[in-house]
C-alpha positions as CSV (number, residue, x, y, z in Angstrom):
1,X,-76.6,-54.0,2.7
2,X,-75.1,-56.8,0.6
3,X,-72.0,-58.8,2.2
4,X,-68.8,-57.4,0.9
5,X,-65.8,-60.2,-1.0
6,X,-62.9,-60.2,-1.9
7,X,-61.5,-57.7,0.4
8,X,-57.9,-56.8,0.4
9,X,-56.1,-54.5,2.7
10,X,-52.9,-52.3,2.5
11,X,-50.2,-50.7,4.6
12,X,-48.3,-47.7,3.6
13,X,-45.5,-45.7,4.9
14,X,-45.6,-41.9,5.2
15,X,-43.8,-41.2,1.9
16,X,-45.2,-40.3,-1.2
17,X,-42.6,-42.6,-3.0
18,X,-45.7,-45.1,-2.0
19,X,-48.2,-43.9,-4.3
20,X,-46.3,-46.3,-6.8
21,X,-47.0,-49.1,-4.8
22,X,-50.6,-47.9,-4.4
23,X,-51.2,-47.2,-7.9
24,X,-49.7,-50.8,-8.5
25,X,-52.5,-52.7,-5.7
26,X,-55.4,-50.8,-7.1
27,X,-54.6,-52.2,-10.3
28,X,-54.0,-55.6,-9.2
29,X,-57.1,-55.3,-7.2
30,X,-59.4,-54.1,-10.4
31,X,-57.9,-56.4,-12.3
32,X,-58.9,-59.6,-9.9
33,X,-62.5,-58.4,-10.1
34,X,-62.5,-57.4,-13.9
35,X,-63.5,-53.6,-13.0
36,X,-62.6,-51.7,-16.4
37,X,-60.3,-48.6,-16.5
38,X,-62.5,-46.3,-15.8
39,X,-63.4,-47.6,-12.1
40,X,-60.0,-48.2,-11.5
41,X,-58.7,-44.7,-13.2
42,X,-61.3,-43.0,-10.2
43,X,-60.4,-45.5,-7.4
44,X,-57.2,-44.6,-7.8
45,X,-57.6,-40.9,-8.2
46,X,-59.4,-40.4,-4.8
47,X,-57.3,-43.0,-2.8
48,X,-54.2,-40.7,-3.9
49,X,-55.7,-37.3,-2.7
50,X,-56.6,-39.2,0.8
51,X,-53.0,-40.1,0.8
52,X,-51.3,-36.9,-0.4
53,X,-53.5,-34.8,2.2
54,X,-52.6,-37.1,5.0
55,X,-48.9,-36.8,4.1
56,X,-48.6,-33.4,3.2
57,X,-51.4,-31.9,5.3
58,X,-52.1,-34.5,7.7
59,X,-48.8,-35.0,9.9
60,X,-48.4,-38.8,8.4
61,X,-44.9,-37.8,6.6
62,X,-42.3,-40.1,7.7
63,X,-44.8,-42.2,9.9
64,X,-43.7,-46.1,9.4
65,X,-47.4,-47.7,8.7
66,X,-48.7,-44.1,8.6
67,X,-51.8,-44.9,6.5
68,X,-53.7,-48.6,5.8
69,X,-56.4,-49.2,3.1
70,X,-59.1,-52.2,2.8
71,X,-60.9,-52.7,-0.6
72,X,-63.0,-54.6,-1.1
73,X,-66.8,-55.3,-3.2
74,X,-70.4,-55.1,-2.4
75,X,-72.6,-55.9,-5.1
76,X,-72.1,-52.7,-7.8
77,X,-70.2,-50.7,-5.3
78,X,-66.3,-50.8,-4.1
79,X,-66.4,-49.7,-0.6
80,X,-62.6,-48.5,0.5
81,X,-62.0,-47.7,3.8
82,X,-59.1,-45.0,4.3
83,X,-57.5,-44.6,7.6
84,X,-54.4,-42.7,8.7
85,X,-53.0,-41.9,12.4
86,X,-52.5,-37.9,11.3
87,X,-54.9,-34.7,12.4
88,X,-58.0,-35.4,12.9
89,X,-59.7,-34.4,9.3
90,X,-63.1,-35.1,7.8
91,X,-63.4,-34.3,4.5
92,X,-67.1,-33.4,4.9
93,X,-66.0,-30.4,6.9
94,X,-63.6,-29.4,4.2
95,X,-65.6,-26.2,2.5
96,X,-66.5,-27.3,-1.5
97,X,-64.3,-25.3,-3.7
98,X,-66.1,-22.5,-6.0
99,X,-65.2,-23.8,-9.3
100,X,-66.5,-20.7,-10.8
101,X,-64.2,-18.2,-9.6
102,X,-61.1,-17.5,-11.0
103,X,-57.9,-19.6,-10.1
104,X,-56.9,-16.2,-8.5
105,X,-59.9,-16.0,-6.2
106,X,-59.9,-19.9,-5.8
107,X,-56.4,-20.3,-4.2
108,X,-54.3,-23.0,-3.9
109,X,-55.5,-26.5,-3.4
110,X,-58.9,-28.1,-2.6
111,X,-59.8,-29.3,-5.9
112,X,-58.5,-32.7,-5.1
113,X,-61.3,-33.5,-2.4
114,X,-63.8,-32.0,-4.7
115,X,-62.9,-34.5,-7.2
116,X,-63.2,-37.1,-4.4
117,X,-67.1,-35.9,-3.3
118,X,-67.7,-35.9,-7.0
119,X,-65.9,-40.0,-7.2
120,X,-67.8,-41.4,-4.2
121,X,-71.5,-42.2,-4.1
122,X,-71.4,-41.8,-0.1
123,X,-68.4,-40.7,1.8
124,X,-69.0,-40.9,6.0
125,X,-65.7,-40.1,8.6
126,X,-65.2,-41.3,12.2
127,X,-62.1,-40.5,14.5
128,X,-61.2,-43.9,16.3
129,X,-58.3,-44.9,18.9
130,X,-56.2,-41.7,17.2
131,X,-57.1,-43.1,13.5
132,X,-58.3,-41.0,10.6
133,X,-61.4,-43.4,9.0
134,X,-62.9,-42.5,6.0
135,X,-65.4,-44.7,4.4
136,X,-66.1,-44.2,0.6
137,X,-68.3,-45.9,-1.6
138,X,-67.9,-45.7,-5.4
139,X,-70.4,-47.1,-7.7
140,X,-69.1,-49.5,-10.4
């Protein structure tokens, strides 16, 4: 595996009104590294669903330092490592949505992590010390 640079890490609060900031880091961090809008666009897209789930499914809303993020590169990959103190959740387990049935028979919801299993390369979850951590790699 190739040594990861440039690594940068965030803390967020339990409040969604911190997707601004998150959406504002992302850029900052693509921009540093000269990733075009596309990787950033995706980056971006999947490290909001983590967050969103973890707020509004995951018992992090209202948590002070609820959820923290590290970015950083590895040759053509980002590798971001999500964790938040909420339920214990892996994303694997989460059943893939049938994106052939109708939005009646599909329900509410889901399509979010689909879009993140379709984003990231390799996606692997452990539960540490009460943390969420999801590892995500996404090809550049």
């Amino acid at each position: 595996m190739e040594r990861a640079f440039g690594q940068t890490e965030l803390t967020l609060d339990g409040d969604l009104r911190e997707l601004a900031r998150l959406a504002l880091w992302i850029g900052r961090f693509c921009r540093s590294h000269s990733l075009d809008e596309n990787v950033e666009f995706h980056l971006n897209l999947a490290l909001e669903e983590l967050f969103a789930n973890a707020i509004g499914h995951g018992g992090c809303k209202d948590l002070p330092a609820a959820v923290s993020i590290r970015l950083s590169l590895a040759g053509r990959e980002i590798l971001a490592e999500f964790a938040d103190r909420g339920r214990p959740f892996d994303p694997a387990d989460a059943p893939p949505r049938d994106l052939g049935a109708s939005l009646e028979e599909r329900g509410a919801g889901g399509l979010g992590l689909h879009f993140v299993r379709q984003i990231a390369c390799h996606i692997e979850y452990h539960r540490v010390n009460g943390w969420n951590r999801i590892a995500l790699r996404l090809a550049i």
